[in-house]
C-alpha positions as a printed Julia matrix, in Angstrom:
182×3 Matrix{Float64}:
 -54.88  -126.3   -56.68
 -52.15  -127.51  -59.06
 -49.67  -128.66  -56.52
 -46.26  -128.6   -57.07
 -45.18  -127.61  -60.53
 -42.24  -127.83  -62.55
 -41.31  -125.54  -65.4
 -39.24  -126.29  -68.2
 -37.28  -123.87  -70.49
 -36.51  -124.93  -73.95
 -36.4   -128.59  -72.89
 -34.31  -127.76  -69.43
 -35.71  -128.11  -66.15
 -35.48  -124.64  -64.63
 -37.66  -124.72  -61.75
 -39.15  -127.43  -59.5
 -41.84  -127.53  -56.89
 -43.32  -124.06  -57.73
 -46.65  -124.24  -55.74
 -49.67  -122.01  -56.09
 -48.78  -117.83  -55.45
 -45.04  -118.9   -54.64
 -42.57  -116.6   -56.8
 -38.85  -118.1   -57.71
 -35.51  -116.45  -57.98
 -34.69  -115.05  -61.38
 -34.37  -117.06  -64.56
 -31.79  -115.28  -67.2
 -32.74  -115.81  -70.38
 -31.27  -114.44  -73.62
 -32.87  -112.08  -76.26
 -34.98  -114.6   -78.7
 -37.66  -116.84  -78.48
 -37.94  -119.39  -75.92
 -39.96  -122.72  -75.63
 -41.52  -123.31  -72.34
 -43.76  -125.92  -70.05
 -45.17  -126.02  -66.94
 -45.99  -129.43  -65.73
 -46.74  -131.39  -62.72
 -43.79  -131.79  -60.44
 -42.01  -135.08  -61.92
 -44.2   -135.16  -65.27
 -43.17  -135.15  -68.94
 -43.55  -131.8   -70.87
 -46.83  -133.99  -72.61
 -48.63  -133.36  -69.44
 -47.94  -129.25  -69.82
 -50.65  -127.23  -68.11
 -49.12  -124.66  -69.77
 -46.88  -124.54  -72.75
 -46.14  -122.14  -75.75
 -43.45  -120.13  -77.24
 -42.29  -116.35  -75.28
 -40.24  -114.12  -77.32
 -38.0   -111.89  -75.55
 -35.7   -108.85  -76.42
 -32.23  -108.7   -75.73
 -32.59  -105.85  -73.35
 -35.74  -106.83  -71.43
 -36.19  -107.04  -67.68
 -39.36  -109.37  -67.74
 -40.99  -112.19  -65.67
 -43.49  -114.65  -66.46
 -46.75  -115.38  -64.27
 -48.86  -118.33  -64.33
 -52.22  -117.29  -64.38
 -55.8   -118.94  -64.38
 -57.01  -122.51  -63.11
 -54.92  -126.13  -63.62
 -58.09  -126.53  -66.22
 -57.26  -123.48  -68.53
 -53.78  -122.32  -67.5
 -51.61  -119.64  -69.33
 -48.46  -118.13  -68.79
 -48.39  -114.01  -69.16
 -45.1   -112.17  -70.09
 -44.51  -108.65  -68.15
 -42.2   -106.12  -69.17
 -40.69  -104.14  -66.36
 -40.29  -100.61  -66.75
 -36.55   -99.98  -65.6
 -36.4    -96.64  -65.8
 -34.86   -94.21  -63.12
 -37.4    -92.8   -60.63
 -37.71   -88.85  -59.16
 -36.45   -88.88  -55.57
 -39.26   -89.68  -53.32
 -41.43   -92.06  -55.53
 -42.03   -95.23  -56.39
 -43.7    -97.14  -59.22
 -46.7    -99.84  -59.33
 -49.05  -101.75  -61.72
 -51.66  -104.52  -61.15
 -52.22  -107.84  -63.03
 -54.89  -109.39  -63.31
 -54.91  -113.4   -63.19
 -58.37  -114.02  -61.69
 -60.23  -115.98  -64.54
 -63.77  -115.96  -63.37
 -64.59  -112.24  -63.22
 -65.17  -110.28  -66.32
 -63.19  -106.82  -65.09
 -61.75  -105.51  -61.92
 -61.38  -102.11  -61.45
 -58.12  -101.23  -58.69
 -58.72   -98.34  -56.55
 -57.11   -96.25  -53.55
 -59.54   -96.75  -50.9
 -62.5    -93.92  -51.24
 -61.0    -92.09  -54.12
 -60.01   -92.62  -58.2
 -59.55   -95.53  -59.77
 -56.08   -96.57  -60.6
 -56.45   -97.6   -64.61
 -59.38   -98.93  -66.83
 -60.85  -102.11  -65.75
 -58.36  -105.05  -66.3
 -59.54  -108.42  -67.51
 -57.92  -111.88  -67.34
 -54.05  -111.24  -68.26
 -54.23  -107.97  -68.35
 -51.61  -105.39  -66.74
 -52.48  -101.79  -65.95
 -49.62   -99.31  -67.41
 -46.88   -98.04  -64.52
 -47.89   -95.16  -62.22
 -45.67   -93.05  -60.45
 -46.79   -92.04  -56.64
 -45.26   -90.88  -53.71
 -43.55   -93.17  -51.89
 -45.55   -94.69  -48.91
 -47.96   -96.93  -47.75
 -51.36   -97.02  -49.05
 -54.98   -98.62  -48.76
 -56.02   -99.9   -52.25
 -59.42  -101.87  -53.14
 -60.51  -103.93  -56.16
 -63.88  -103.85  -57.24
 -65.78  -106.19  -59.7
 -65.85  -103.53  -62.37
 -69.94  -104.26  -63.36
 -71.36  -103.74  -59.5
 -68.67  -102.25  -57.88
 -68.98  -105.14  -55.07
 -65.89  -104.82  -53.14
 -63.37  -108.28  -54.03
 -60.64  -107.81  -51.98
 -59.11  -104.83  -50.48
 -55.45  -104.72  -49.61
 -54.76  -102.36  -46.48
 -51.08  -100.82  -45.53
 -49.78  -101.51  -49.31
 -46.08  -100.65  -48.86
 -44.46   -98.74  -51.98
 -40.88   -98.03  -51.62
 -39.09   -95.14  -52.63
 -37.38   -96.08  -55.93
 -39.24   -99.39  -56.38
 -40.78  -100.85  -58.75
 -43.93  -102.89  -57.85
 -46.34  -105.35  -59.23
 -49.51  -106.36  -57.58
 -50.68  -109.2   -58.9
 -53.78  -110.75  -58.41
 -54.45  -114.37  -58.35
 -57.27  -116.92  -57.57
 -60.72  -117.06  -57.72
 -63.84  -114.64  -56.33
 -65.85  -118.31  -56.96
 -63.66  -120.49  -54.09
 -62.85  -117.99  -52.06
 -58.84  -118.0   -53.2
 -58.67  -114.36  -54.24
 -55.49  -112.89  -53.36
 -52.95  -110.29  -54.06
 -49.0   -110.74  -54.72
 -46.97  -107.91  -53.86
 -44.25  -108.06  -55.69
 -41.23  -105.42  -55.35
 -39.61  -106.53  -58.91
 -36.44  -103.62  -59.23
């Protein structure tokens, strides 16, 4: 566990106390590229966990997720797919943050899987369902062991949702963010 965590965008202080699967209120940023850090609540940028460089175009709904362990932190940027939806649907992807398993495949519960396995950082591609609630599972891709399974998933009609999956299988911390993001 990190703590609380501060992140910095070029050189401002933008968020504070961010702790561990918390999500914060929207940060505008301009088309370009942007400087960030994420540090320990009250440190320098020196003591970064994370730190790099996003680039971001002028018409771009997109967040950015801290993903992995305090040890090997990195900070993913996600598009969101704004488009319109057909009356009656709503839209969904999964992230994958969970650093110490090789793939995770998402499924509904007893039936297809929902994309290719996903490794560290990765993000499946939008899908379109009907609107409802659902019963989804994730298994380790290589034994199909069940790793978590997430029961009475709401999807909202004409929302956009990311599920995004943090922790670790090792400690027990596996979890899953739903995250209605339009």
């Amino acid at each position: 566990d990190a703590g609380p965590l501060d992140v910095y965008v070029d050189g401002s202080l933008v968020l504070i106390g961010i702790r561990f699967a918390d999500t914060s209120g929207n940060v505008v940023l301009r088309g370009g590229e942007h400087t960030f850090a994420v540090v320990p609540t009250g440190g320098a940028a020196e003591a970064a966990i994370a730190s790099g460089t996003i680039a971001i175009r002028g018409d771009t709904l997109a967040y950015a997720a801290l993903l992995g362990t305090l040890d090997s932190a990195s900070v993913g940027l996600f598009e969101v797919d704004v488009r319109p939806l057909d009356q009656g649907t709503a839209r969904f992807r999964i992230i994958s943050g969970v650093p110490d398993v090789d793939a995770i495949t998402p499924i509904f519960s007893g039936g297809d899987a929902l994309s290719e396995p996903l490794g560290f950082g990765d993000a499946s591609q939008y899908a379109s369902i009907e609107a409802g609630t659902y019963d989804l599972d994730l298994l380790e891709t290589a034994s199909g062991v069940p790793l978590l399974t997430l029961p009475q998933t709401p999807f909202a009609e004409g929302t956009t949702t990311d599920l995004i999956l943090v922790g670790q299988v090792s400690d027990g911390s596996l979890t899953a963010l739903v995250e209605p993001v339009q």
